[in-house]
DRENPA-3360 file (N, C-alpha, C; in nm, 2 decimals, always signed):
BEGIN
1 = XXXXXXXX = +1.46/-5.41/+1.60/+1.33/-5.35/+1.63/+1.35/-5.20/+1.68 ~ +1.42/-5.18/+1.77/+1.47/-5.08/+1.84/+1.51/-4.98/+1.71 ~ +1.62/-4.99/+1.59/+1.67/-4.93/+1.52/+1.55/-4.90/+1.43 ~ +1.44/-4.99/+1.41/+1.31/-4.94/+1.35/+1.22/-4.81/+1.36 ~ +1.22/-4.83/+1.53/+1.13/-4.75/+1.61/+1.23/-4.59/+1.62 ~ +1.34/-4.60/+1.60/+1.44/-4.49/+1.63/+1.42/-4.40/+1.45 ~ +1.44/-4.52/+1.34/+1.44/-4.44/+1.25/+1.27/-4.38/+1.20 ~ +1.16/-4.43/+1.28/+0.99/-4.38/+1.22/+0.99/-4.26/+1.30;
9 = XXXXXXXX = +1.10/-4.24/+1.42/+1.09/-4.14/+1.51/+1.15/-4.05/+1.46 ~ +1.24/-4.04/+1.39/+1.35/-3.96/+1.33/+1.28/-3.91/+1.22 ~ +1.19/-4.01/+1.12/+1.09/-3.94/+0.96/+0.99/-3.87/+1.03 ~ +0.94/-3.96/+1.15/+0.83/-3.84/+1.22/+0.89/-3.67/+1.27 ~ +0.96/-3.69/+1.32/+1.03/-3.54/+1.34/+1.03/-3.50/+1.18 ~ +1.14/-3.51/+1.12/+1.15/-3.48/+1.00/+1.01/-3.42/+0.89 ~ +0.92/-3.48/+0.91/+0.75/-3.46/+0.87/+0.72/-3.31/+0.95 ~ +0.75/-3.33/+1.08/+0.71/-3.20/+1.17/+0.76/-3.06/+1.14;
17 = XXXXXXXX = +0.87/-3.08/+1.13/+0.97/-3.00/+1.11/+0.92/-2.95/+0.97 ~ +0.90/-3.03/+0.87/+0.86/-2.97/+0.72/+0.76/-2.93/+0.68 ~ +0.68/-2.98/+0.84/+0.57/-2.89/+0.78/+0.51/-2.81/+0.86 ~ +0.62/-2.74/+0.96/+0.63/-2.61/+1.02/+0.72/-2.49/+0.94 ~ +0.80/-2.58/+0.86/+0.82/-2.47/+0.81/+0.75/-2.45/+0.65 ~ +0.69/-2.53/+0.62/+0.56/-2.51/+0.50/+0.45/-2.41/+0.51 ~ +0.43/-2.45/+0.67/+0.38/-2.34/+0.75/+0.37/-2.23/+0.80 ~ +0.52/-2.21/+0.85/+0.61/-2.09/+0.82/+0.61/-1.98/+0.72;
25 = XXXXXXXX = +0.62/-2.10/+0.59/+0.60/-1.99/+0.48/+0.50/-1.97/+0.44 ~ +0.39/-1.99/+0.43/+0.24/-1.99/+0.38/+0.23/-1.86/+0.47 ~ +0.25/-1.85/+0.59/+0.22/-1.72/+0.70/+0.32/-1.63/+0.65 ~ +0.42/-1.62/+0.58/+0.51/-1.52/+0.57/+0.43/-1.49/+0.41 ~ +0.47/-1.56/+0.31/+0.29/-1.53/+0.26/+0.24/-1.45/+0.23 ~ +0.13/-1.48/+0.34/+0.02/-1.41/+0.34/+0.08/-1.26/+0.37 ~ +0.22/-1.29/+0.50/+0.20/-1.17/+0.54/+0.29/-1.07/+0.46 ~ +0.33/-1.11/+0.34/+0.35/-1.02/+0.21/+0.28/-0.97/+0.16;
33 = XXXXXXXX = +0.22/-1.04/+0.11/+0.06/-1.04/+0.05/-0.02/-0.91/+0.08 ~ -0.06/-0.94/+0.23/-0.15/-0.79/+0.33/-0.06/-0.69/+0.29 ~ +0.07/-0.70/+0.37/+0.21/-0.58/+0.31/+0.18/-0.52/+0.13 ~ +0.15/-0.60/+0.06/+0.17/-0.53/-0.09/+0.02/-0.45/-0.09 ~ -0.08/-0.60/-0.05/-0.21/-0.50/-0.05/-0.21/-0.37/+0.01 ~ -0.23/-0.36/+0.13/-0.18/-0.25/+0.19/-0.10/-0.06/+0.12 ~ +0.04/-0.16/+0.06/+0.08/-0.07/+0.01/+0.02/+0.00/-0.12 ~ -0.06/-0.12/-0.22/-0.08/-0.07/-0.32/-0.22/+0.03/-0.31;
41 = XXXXXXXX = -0.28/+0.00/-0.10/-0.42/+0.07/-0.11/-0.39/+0.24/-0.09 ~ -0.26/+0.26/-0.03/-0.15/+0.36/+0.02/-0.16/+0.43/-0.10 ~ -0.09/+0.37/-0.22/-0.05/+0.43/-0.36/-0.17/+0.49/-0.38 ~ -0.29/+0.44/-0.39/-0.38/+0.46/-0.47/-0.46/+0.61/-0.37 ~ -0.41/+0.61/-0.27/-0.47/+0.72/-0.16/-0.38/+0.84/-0.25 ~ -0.27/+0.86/-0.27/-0.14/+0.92/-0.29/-0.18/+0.95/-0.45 ~ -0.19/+0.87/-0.50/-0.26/+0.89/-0.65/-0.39/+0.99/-0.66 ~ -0.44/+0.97/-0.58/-0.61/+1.07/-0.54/-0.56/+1.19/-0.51;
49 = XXXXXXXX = -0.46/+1.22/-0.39/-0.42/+1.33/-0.37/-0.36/+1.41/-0.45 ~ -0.27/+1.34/-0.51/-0.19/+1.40/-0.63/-0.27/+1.48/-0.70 ~ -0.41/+1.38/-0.72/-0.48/+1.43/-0.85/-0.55/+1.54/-0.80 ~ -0.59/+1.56/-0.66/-0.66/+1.66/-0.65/-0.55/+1.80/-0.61 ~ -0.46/+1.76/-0.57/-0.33/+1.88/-0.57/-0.33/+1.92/-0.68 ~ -0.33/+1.88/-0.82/-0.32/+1.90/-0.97/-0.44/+2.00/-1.01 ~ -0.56/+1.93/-0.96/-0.71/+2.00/-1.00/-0.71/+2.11/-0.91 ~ -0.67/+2.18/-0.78/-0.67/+2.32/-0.70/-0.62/+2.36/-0.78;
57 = XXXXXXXX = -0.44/+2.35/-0.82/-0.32/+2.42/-0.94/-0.40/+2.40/-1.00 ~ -0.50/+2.40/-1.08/-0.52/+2.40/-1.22/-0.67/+2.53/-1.17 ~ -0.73/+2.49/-1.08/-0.83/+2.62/-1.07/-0.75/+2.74/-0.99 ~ -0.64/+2.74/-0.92/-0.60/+2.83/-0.86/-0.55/+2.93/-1.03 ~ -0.49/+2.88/-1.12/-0.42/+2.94/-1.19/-0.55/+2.98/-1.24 ~ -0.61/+2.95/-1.29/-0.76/+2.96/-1.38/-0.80/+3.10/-1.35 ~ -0.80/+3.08/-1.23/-0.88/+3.22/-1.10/-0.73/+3.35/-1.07 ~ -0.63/+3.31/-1.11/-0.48/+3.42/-1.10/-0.55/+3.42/-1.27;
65 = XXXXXXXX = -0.57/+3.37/-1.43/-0.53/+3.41/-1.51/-0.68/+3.46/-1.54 ~ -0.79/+3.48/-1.45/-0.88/+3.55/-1.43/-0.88/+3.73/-1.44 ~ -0.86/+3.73/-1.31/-0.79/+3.85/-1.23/-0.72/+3.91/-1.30 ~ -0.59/+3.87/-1.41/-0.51/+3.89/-1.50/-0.58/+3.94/-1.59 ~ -0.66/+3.87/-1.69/-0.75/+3.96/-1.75/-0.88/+4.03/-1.73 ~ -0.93/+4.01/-1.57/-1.05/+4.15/-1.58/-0.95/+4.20/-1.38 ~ -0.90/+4.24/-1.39/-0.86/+4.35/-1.31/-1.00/+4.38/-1.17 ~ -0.97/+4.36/-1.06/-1.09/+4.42/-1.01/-1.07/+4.57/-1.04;
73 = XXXXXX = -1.14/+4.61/-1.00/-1.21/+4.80/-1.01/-1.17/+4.86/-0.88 ~ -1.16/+4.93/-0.88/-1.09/+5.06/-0.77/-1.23/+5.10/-0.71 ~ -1.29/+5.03/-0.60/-1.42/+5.10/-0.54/-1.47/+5.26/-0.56 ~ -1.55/+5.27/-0.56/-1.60/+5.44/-0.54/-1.64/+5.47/-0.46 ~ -1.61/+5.59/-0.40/-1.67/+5.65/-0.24/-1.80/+5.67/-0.28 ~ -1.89/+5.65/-0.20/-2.01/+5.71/-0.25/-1.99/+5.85/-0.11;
% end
């Protein structure tokens, strides 16, 4: 009886144990999961900027190959 009650004690730990670390990882997980989300909300910030870094360079030049072709004018005294 004794050796009964020793080994239901022994599968009961065993159950505990397996399913802290089932537990364990379900939390580790998730907490990849947030980490990728996270990173890929990051990317997508960085992607916007990029794009808008691109669109200034693209009117900055626009407005330099302006200037290039009409020259301002040399004021007149009045």
């Amino acid at each position: 009886m004794m050796i009964l009650v020793k080994e239901a004690v022994k599968t009961l730990a065993i159950i505990v144990v397996e399913a802290h670390i089932k537990e364990d990882a379900q939390l580790a997980h998730l907490n990849v999961k947030e980490s990728a989300k996270e990173l890929v909300e990051e990317l997508v910030v960085i992607r916007a900027n990029a794009t808008n870094v691109q669109i200034f360079a693209k009117v900055a030049a626009m407005e330099v190959a302006m200037v290039r072709v009409n020259p301002p004018q040399k004021a007149e005294i009045l």
